[in-house]
C-alpha positions in Angstrom: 45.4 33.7 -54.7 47.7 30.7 -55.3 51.3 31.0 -54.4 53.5 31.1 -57.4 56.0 28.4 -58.4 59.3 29.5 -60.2 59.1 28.8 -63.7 60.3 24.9 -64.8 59.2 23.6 -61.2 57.3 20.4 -61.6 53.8 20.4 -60.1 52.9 17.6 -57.9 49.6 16.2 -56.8 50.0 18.4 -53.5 50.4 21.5 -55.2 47.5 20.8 -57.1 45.0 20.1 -53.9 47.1 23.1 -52.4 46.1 25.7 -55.0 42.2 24.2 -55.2 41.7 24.3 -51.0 43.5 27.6 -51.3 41.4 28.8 -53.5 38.3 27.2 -52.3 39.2 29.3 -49.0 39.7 32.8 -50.3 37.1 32.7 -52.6 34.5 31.6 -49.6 33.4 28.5 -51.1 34.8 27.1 -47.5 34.1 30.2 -45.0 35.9 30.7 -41.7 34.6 27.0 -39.5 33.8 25.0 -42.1 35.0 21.9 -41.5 37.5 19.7 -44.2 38.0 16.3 -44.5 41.1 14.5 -45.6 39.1 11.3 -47.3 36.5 13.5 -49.0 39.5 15.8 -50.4 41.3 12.2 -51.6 38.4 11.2 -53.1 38.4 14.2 -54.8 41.4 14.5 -56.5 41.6 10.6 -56.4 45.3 10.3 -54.4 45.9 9.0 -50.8 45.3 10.5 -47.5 49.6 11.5 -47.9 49.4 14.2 -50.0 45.9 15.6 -48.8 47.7 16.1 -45.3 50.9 17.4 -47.2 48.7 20.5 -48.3 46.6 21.1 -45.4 49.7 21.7 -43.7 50.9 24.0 -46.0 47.8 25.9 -45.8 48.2 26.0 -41.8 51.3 27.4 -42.2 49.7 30.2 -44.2 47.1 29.9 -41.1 44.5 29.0 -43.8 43.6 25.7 -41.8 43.4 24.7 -38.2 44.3 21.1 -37.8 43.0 19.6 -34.6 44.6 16.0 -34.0 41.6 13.4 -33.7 39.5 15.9 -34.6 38.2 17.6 -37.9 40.4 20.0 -39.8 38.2 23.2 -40.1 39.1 26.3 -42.0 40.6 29.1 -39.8 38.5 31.6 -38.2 39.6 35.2 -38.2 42.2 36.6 -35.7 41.4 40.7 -34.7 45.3 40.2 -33.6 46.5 39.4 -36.7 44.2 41.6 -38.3 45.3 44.2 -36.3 48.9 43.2 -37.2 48.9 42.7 -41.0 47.4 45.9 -41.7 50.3 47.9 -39.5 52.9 46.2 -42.0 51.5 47.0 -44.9 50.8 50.5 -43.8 53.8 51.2 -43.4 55.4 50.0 -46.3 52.1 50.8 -48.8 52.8 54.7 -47.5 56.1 54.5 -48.6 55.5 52.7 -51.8 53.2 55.4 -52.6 56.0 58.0 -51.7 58.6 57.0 -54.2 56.2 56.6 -57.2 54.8 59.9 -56.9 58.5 60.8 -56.5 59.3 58.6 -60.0 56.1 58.3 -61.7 56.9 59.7 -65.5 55.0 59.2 -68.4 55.5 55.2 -68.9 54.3 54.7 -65.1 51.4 57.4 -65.7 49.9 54.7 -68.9 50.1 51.9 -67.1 47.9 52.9 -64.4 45.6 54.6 -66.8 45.5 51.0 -68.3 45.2 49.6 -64.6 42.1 52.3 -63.9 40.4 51.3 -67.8 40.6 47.4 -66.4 39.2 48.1 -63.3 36.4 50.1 -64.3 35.6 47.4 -67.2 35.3 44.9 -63.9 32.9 47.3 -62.1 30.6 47.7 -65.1 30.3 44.1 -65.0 30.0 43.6 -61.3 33.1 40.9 -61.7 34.3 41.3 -57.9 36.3 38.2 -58.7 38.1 39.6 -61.4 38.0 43.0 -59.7 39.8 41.4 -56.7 42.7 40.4 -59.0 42.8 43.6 -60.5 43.7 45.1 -56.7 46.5 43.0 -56.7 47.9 44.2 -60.0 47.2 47.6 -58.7 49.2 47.9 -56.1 51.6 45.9 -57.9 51.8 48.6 -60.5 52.2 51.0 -57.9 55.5 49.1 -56.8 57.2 49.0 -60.2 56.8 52.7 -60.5 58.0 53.4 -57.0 61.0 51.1 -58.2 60.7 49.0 -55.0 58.9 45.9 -56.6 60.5 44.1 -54.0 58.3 45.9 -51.6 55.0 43.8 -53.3 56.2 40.8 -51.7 55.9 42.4 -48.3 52.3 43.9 -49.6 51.6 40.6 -51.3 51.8 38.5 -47.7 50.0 41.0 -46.0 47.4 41.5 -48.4 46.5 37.4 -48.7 46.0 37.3 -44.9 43.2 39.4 -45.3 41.8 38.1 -49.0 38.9 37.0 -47.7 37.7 39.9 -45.3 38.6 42.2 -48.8 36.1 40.0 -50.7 33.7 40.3 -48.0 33.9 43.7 -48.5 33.7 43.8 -52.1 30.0 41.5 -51.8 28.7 44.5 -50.0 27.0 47.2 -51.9 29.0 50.3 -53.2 32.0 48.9 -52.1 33.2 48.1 -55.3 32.5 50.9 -57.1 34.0 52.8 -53.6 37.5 51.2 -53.8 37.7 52.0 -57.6 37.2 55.7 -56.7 39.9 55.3 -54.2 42.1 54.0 -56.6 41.6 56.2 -59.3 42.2 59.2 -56.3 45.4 57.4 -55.9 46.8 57.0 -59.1 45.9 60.5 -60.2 48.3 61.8 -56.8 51.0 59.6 -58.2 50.6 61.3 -62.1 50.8 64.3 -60.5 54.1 64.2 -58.1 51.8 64.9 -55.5 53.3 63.0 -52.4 51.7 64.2 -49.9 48.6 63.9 -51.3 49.0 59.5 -52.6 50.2 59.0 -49.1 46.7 60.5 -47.7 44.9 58.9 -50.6 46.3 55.4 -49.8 45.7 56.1 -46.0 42.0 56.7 -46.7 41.8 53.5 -48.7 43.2 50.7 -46.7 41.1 52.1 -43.9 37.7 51.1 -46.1 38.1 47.5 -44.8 37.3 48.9 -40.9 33.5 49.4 -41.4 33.5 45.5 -43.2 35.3 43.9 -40.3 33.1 45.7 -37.4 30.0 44.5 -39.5 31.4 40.9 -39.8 32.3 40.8 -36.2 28.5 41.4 -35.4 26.6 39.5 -38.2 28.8 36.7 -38.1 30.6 36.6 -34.7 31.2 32.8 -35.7 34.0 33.8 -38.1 36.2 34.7 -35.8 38.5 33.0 -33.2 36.4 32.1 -30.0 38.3 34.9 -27.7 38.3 37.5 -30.5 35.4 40.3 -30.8 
């Protein structure tokens, strides 16, 4: 997902080559190794070697890219550590998200997740996990504006898009899709019910779906992952 500019912000040629090799990366069109070159990307959007290398090191900074000097820039293998750590944050603060909507969820919050579940199911009829995957986002985002904490997403937000492409790993598998939907259908009907207690344990068992995907990976593709990771 592309990171968003304020609104009246001029977009430059780097944010353009930015938002393509972003999305290039979480979409798996470039998978964890590949390697990325700074000509063939000029070439591409037909600008000089300057702006290319302004964006790649954006997306290192989102540790996106690894850039090697006098060597190829290759797209960032997986990290178990930072695995390990981006799913503790959001944890933590997705428990308590799900806490104060169920504590404020009225009618108004109750339709918009019905309208959040009808979207999501429309996706899964039509096996659209790209369009499914956005419709997590706005899930969970949802979730946040009833909880009153929308501030919160932004925490959710950077955690989640360290782990986009795992998720969308995930999602390619079978069942999966039509899995997570059940799991947020479970969720939302805790939270239109007051039920704390019960959206905190339905949100637990839903962020913990991503654990059988990561020990498959780390077997059928060891190569996606940092040399002294699993």
């Amino acid at each position: 997902m592309a990171q968003m500019r304020p609104a009246g912000d001029r977009r430059t040629s780097v944010d353009d080559i930015f938002n393509a090799i972003q999305d290039d990366i979480l979409t798996l069109r470039l998978r964890p190794g590949d390697k990325i070159s700074e000509a063939e990307v000029a070439a591409r959007f037909n600008v000089s070697r300057q702006p290319v290398r302004d964006a790649f090191s954006r997306l290192a900074n989102l540790d996106l890219l690894l850039i090697r000097p006098q060597r190829a820039t290759e797209v960032r293998r997986f990290s178990m550590r930072e695995i390990v750590k981006s799913r503790f944050v959001r944890a933590a603060v997705e428990k308590e998200v799900l806490r104060l909507a169920a504590r404020n969820c009225d009618p108004i919050g109750a339709a918009q997740l019905e309208v959040a579940l009808a979207a999501q199911d429309k996706a899964l009829r039509e096996n659209d996990v790209e369009t499914f995957g956005k419709l997590d986002y706005a899930f969970h985002g949802t979730l946040c504006d009833i909880a009153r904490a929308d501030f919160a997403f932004d925490v959710i937000l950077a955690e989640k898009s360290k782990l986009d492409r795992l998720c969308l790993l995930s999602l390619s598998q079978k069942n999966r899709m039509p899995q997570l939907a059940a799991d947020h259908r479970a969720i939302a009907e805790a939270v239109q019910d007051n039920d704390e207690a019960r959206a905190v344990a339905a949100g637990v068992l839903h962020l913990s779906r991503l654990d059988e995907t990561i020990e498959q990976i780390c077997v059928s593709n060891a190569n996606y992952f940092e040399p002294d990771q699993p």
